[in-house]
ROZADO-206321 format. One record per atom (N, C-alpha, C): atom name; x, y, z; residue number from 1; chain. Coordinates in steps of 0.02 Angstrom, whole numbers, plus 32768, in hexadecimal, padded with zeros to 4 digits. Example, Ala and Ser with C-alpha at 12.3 -4.5 7.8 and 13.67 -1.06 7.14 Angstrom:
<sites>
<site atome="N" px="8294" py="7EE4" pz="8186" num="1" chaine="A"/>
<site atome="CA" px="8267" py="7F1F" pz="8186" num="1" chaine="A"/>
<site atome="C" px="8294" py="7F5B" pz="8186" num="1" chaine="A"/>
<site atome="N" px="8282" py="7F90" pz="8162" num="2" chaine="A"/>
<site atome="CA" px="82AC" py="7FCB" pz="8165" num="2" chaine="A"/>
<site atome="C" px="8285" py="8002" pz="818A" num="2" chaine="A"/>
</sites>
This chain:
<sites>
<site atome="N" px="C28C" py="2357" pz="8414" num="1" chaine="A"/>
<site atome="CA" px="C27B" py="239C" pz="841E" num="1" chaine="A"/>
<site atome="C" px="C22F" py="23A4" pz="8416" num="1" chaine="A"/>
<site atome="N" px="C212" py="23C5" pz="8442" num="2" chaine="A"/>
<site atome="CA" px="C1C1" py="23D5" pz="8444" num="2" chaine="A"/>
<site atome="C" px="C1AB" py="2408" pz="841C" num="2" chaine="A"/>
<site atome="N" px="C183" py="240C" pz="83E4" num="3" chaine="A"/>
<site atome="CA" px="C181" py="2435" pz="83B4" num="3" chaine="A"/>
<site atome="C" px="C138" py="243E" pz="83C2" num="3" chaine="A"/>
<site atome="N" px="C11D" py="243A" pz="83F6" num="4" chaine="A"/>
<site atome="CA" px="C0D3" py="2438" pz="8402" num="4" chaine="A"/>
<site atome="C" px="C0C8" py="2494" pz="840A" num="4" chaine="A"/>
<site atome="N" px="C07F" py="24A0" pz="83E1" num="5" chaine="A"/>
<site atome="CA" px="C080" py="24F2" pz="83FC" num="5" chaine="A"/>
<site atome="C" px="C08B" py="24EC" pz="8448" num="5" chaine="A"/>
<site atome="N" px="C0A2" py="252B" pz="8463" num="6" chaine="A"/>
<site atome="CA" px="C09E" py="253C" pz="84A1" num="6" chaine="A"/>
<site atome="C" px="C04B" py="255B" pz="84B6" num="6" chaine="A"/>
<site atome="N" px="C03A" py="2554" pz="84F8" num="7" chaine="A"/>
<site atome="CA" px="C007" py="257D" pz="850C" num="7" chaine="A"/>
<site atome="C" px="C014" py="25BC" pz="8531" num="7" chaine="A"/>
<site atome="N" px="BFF1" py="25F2" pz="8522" num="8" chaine="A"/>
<site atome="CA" px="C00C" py="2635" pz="854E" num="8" chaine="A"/>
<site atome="C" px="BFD0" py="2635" pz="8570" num="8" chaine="A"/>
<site atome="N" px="BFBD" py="262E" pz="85A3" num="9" chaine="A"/>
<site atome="CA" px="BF9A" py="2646" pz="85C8" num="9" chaine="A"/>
<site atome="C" px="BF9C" py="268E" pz="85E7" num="9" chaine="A"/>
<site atome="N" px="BF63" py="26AC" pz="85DF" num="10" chaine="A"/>
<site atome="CA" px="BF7D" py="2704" pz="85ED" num="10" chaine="A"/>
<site atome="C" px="BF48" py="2708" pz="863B" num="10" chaine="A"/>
<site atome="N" px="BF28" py="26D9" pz="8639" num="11" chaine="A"/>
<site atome="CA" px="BEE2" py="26D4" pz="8672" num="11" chaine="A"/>
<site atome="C" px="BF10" py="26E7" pz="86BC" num="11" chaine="A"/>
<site atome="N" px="BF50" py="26D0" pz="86C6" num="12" chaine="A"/>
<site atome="CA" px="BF7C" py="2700" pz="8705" num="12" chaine="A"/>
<site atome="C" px="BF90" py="2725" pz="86EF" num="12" chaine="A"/>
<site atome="N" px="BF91" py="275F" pz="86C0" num="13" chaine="A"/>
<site atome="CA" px="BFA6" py="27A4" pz="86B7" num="13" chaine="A"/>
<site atome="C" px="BF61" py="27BD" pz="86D7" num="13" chaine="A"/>
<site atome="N" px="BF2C" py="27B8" pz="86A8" num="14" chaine="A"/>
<site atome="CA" px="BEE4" py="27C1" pz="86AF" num="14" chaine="A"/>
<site atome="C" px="BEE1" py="27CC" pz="8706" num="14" chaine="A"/>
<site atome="N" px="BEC5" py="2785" pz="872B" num="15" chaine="A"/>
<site atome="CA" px="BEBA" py="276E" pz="8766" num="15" chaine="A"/>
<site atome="C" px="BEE7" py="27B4" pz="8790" num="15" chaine="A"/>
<site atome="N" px="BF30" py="27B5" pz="8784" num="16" chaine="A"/>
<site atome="CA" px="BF5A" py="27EA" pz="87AD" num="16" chaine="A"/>
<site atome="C" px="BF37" py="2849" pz="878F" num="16" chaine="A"/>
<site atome="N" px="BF2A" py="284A" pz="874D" num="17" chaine="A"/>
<site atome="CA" px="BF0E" py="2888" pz="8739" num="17" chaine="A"/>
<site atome="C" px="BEC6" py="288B" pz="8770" num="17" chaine="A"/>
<site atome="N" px="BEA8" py="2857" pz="875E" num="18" chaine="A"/>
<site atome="CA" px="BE5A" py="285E" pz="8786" num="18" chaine="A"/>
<site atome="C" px="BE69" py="2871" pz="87CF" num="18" chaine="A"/>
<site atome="N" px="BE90" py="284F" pz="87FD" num="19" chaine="A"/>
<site atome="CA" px="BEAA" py="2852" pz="883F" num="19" chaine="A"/>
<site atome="C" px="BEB5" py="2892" pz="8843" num="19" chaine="A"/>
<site atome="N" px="BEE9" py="28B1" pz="8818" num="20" chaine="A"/>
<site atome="CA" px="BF0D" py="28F1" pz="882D" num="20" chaine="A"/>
<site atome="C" px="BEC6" py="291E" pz="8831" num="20" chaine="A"/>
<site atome="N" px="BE8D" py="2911" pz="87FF" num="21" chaine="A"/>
<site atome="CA" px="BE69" py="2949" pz="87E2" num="21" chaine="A"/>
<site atome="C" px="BE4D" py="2930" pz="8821" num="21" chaine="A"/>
<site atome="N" px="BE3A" py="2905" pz="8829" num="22" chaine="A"/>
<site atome="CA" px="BE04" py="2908" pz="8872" num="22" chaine="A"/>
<site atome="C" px="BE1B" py="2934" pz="88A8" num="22" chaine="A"/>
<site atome="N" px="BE60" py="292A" pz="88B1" num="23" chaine="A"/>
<site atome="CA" px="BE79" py="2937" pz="88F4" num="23" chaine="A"/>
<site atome="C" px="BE6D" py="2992" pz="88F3" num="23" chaine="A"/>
<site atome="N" px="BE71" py="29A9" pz="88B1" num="24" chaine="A"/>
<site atome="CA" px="BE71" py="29DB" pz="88A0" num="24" chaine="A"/>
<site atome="C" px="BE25" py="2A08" pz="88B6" num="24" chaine="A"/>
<site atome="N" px="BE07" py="29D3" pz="8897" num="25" chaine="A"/>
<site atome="CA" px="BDAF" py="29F2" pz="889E" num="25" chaine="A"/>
<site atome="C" px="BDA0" py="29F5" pz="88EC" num="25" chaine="A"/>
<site atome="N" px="BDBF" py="29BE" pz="88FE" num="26" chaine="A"/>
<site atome="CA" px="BDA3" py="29A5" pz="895B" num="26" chaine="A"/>
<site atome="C" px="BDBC" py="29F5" pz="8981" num="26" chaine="A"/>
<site atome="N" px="BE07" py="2A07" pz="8970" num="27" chaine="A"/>
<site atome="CA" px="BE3A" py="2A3E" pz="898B" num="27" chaine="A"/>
<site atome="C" px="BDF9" py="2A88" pz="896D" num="27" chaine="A"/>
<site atome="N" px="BDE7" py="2A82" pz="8947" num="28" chaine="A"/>
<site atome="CA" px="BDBD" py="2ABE" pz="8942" num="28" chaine="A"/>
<site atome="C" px="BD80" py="2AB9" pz="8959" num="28" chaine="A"/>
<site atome="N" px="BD50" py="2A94" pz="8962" num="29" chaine="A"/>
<site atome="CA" px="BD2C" py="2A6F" pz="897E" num="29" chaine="A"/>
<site atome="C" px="BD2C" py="2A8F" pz="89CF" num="29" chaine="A"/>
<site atome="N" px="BD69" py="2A6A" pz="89E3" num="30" chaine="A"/>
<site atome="CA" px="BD6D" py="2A7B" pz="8A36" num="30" chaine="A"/>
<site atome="C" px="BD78" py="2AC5" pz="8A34" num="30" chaine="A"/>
<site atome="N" px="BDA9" py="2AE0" pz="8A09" num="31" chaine="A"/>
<site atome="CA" px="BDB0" py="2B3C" pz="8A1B" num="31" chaine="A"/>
<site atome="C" px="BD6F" py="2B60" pz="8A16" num="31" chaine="A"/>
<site atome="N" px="BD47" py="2B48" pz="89E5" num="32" chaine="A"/>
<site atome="CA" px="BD0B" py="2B6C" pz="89E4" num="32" chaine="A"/>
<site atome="C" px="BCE5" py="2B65" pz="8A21" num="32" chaine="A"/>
<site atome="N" px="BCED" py="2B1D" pz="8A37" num="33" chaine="A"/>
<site atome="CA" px="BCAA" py="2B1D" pz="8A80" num="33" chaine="A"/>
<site atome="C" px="BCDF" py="2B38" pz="8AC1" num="33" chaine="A"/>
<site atome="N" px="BD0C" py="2B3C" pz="8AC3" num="34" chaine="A"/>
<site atome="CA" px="BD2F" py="2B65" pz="8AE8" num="34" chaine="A"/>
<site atome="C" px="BD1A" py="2BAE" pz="8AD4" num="34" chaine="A"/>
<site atome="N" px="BD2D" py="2BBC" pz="8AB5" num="35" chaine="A"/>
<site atome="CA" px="BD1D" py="2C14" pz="8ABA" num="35" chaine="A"/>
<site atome="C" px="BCBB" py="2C2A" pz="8AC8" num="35" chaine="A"/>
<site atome="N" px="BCA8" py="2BEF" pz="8AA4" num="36" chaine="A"/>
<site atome="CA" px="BC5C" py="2C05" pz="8AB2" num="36" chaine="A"/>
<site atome="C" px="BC4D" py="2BF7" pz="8AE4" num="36" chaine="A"/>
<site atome="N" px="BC6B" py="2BD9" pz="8B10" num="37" chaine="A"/>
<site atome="CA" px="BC62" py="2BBB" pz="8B5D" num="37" chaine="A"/>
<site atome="C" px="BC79" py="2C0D" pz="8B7C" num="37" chaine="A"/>
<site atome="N" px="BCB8" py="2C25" pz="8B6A" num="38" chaine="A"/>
<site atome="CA" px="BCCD" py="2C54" pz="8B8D" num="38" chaine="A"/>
<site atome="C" px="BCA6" py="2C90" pz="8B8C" num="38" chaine="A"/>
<site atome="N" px="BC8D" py="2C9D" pz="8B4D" num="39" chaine="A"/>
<site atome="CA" px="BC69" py="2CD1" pz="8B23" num="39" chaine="A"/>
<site atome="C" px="BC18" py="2CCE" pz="8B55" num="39" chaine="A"/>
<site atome="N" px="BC00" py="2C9B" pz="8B6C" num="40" chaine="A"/>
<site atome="CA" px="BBDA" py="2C9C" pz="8B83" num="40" chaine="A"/>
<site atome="C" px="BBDA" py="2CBF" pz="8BD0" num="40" chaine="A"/>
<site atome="N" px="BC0B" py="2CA8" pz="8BE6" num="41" chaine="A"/>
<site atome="CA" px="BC2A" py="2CD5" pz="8C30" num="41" chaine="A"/>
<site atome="C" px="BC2F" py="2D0A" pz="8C40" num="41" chaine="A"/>
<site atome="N" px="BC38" py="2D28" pz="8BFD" num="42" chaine="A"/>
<site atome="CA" px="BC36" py="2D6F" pz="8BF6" num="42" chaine="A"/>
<site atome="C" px="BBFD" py="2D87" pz="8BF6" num="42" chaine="A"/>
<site atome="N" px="BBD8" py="2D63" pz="8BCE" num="43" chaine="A"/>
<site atome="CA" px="BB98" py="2D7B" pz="8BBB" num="43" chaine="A"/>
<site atome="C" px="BB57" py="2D86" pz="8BF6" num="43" chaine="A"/>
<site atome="N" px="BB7A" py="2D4C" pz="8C11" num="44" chaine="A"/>
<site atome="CA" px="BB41" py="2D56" pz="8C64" num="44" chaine="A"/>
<site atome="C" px="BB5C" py="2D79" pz="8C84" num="44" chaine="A"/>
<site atome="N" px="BB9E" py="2D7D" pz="8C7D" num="45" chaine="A"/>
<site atome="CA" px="BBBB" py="2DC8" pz="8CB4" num="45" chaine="A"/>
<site atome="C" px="BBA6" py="2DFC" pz="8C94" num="45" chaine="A"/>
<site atome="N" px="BB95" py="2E0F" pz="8C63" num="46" chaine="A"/>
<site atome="CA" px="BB68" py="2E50" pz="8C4A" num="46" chaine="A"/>
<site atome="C" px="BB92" py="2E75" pz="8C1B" num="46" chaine="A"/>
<site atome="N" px="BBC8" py="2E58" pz="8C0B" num="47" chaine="A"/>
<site atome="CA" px="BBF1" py="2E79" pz="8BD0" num="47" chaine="A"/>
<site atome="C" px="BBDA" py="2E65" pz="8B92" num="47" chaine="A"/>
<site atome="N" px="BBC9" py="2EA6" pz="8B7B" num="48" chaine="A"/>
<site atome="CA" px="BBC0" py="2E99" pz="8B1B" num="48" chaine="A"/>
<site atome="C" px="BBEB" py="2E6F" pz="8AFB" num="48" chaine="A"/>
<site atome="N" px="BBD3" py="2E66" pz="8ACA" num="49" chaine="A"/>
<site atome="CA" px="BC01" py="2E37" pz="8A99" num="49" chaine="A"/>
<site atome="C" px="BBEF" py="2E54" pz="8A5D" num="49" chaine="A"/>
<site atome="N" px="BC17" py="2E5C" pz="8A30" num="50" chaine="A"/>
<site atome="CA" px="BC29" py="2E88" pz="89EA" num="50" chaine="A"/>
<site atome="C" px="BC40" py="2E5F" pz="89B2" num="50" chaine="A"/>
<site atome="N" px="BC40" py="2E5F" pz="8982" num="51" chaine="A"/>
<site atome="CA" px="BC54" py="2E2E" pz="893C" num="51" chaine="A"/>
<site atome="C" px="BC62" py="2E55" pz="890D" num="51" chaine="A"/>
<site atome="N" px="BC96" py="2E92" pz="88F4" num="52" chaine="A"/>
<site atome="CA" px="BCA4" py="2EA9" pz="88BB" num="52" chaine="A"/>
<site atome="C" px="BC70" py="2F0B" pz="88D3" num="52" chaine="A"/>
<site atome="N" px="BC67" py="2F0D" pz="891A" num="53" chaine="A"/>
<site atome="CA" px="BC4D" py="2F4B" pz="8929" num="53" chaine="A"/>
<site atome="C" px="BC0D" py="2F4A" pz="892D" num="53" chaine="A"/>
<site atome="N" px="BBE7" py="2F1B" pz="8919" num="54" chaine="A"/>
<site atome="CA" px="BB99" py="2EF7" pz="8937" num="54" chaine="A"/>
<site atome="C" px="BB8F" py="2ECD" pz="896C" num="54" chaine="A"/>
<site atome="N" px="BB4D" py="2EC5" pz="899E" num="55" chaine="A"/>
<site atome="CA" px="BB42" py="2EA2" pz="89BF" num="55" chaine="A"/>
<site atome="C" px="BB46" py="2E5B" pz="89A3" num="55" chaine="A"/>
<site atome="N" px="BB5D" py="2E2E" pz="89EA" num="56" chaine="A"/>
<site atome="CA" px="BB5E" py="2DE9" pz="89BD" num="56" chaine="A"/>
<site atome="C" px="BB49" py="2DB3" pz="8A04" num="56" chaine="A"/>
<site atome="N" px="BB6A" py="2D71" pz="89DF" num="57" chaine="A"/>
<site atome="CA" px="BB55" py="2D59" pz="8A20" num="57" chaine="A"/>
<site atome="C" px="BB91" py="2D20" pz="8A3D" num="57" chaine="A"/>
<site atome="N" px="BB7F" py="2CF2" pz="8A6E" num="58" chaine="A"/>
<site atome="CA" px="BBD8" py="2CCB" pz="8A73" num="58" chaine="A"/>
<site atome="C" px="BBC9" py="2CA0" pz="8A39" num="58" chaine="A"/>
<site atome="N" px="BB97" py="2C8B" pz="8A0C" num="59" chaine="A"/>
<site atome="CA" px="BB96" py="2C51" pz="89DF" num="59" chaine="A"/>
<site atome="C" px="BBAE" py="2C71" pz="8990" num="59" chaine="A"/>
<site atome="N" px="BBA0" py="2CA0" pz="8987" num="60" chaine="A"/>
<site atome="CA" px="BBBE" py="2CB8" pz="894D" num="60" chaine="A"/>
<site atome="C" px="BBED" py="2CD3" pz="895D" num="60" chaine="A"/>
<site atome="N" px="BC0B" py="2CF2" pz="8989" num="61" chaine="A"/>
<site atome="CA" px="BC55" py="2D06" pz="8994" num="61" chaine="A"/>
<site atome="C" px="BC7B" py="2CCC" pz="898C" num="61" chaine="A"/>
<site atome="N" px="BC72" py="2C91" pz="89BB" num="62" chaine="A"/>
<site atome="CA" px="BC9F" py="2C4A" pz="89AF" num="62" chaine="A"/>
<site atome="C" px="BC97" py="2C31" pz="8968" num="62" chaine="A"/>
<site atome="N" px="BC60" py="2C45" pz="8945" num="63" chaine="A"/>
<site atome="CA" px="BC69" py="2C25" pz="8911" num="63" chaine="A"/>
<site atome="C" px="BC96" py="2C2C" pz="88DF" num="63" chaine="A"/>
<site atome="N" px="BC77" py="2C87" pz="88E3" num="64" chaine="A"/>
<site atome="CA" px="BCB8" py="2CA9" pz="88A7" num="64" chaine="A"/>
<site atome="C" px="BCF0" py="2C96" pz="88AC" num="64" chaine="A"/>
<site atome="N" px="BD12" py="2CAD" pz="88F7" num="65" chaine="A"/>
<site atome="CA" px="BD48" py="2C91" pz="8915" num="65" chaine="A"/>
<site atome="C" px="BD85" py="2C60" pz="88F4" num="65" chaine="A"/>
<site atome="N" px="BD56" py="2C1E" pz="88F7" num="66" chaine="A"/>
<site atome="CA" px="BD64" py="2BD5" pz="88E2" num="66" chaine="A"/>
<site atome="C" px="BD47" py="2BD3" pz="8897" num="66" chaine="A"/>
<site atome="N" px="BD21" py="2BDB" pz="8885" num="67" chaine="A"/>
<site atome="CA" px="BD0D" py="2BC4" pz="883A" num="67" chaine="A"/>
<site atome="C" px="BD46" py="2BC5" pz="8803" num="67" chaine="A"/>
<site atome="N" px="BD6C" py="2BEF" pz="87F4" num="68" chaine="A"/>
<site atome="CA" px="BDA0" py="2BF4" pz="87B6" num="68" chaine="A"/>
<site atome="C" px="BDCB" py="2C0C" pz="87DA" num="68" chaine="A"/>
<site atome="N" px="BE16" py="2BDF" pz="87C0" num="69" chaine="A"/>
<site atome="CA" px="BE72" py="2BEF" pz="87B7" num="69" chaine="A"/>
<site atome="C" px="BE77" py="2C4F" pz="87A5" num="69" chaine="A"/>
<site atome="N" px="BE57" py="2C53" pz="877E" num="70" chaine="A"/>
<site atome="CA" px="BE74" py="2CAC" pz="8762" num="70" chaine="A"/>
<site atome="C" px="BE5D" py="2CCC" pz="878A" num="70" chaine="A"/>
<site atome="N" px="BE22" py="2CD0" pz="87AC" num="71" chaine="A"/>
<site atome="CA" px="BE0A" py="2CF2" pz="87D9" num="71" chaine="A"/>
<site atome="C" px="BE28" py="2CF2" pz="880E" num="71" chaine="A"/>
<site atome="N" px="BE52" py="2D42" pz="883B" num="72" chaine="A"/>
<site atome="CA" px="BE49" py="2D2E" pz="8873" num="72" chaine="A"/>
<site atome="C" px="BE3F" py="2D6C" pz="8888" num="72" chaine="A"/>
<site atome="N" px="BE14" py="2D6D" pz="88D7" num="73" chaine="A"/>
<site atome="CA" px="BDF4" py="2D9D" pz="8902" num="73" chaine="A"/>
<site atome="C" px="BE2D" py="2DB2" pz="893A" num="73" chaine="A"/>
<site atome="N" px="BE26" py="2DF5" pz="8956" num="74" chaine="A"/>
<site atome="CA" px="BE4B" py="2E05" pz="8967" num="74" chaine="A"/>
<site atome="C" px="BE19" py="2E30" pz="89C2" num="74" chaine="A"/>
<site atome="N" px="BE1B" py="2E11" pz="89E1" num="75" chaine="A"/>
<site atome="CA" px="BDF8" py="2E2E" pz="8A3A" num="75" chaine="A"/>
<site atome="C" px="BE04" py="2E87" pz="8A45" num="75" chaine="A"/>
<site atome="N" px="BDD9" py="2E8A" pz="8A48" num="76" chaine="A"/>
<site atome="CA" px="BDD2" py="2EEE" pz="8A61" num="76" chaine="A"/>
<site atome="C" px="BDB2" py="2EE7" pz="8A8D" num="76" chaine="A"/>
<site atome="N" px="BDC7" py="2F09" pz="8AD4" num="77" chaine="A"/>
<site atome="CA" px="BD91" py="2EF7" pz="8B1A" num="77" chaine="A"/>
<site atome="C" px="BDA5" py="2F2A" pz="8B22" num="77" chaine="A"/>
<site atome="N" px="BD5C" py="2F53" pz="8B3B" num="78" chaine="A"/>
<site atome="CA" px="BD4D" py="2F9A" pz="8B2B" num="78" chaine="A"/>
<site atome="C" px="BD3C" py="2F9E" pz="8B72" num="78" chaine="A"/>
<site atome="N" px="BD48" py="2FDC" pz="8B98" num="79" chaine="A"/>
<site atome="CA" px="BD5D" py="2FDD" pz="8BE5" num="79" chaine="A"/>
<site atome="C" px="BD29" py="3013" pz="8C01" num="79" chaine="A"/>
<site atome="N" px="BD10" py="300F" pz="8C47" num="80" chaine="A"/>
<site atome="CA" px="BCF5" py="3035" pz="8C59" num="80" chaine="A"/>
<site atome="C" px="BD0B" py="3077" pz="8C85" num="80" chaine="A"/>
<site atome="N" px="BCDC" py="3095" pz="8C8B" num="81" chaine="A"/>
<site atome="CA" px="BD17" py="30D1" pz="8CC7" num="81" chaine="A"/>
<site atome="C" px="BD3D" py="30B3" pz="8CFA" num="81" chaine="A"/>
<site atome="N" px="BD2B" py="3076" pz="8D26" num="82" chaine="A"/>
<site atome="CA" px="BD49" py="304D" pz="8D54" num="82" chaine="A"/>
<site atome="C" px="BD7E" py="3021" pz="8D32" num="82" chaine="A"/>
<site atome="N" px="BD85" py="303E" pz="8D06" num="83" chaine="A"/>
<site atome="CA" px="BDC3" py="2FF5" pz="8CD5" num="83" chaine="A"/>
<site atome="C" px="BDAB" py="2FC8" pz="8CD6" num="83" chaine="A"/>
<site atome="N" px="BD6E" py="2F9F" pz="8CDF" num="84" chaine="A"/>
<site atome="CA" px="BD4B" py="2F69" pz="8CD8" num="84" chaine="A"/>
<site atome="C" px="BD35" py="2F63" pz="8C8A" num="84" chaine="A"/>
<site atome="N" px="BD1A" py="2F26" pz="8C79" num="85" chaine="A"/>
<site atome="CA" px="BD17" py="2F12" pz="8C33" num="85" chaine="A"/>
<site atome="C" px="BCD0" py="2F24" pz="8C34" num="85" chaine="A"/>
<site atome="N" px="BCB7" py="2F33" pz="8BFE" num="86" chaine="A"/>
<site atome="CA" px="BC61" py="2F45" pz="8BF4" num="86" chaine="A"/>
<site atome="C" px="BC5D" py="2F1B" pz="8BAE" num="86" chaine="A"/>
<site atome="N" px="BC94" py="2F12" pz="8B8E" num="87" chaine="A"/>
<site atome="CA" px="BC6A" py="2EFD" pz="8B41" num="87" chaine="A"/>
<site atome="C" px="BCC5" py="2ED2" pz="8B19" num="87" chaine="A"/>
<site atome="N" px="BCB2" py="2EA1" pz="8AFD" num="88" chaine="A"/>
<site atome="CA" px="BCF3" py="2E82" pz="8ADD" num="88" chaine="A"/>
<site atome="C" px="BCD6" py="2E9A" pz="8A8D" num="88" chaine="A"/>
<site atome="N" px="BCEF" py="2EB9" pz="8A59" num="89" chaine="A"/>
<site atome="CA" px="BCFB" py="2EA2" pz="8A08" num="89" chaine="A"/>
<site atome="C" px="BD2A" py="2E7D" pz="8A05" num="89" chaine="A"/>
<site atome="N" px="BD10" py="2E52" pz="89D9" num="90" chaine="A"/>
<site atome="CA" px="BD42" py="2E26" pz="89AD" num="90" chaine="A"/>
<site atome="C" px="BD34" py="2E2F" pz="8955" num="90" chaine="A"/>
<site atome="N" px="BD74" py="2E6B" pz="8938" num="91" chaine="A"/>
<site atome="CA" px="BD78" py="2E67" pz="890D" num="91" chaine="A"/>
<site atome="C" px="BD99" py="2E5B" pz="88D6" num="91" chaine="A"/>
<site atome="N" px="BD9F" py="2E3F" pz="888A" num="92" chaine="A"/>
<site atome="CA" px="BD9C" py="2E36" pz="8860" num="92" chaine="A"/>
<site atome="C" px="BDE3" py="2E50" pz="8849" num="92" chaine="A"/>
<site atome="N" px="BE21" py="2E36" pz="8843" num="93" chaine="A"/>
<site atome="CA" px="BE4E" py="2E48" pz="8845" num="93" chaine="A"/>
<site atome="C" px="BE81" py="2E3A" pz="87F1" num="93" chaine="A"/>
<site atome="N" px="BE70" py="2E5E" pz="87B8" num="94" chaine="A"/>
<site atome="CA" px="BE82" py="2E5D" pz="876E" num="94" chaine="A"/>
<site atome="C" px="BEB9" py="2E54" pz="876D" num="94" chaine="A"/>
<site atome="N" px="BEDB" py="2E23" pz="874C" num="95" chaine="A"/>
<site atome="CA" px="BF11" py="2E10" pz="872B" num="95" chaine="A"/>
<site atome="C" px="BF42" py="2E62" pz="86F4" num="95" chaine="A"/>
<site atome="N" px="BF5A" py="2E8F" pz="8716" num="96" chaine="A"/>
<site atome="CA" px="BF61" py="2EAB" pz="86D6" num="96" chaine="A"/>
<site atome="C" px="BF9E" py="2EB0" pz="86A8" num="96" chaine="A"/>
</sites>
């Protein structure tokens, strides 16, 4: 009978934690340059952009956006007499 300690290696729990977290960062990563890609489309089409009821821009809108889990923003596209879009808010939506 082998009475030798055993070794636990935890370095594949780790390796699979690190993976997941990457895949995680990469997935927010891409949503952010997606929306600031989109945010920008808007922006040359001449629609405002809003952040909490202030002017903003597509790089801090994507950021807030994506930066933190508790946070999330909520799209208000504010219409003109032609029903056309003139201005998007994205605001700040409290847990209550």
């Amino acid at each position: 009978m082998d009475t030798a300690p055993q070794s636990h290696s935890t370095t594949g729990n780790n390796a699979a934690y690190g993976q997941e977290g990457g895949r995680t960062i990469k997935k927010k990563k891409t949503r952010r340059e997606n929306l600031y890609r989109e945010l920008q489309e808007y922006e040359k089409a001449g629609i405002a952009l809003w952040l909490n009821g202030m002017p903003s821009t597509p790089r801090e809108i994507a950021k807030a956006c994506t930066i933190g889990e508790e946070d999330r923003y909520m799209r208000d596209y504010i219409r003109d007499e032609e029903d056309g879009i003139k201005g998007i808010g994205f605001d700040m939506i409290k847990n209550v």
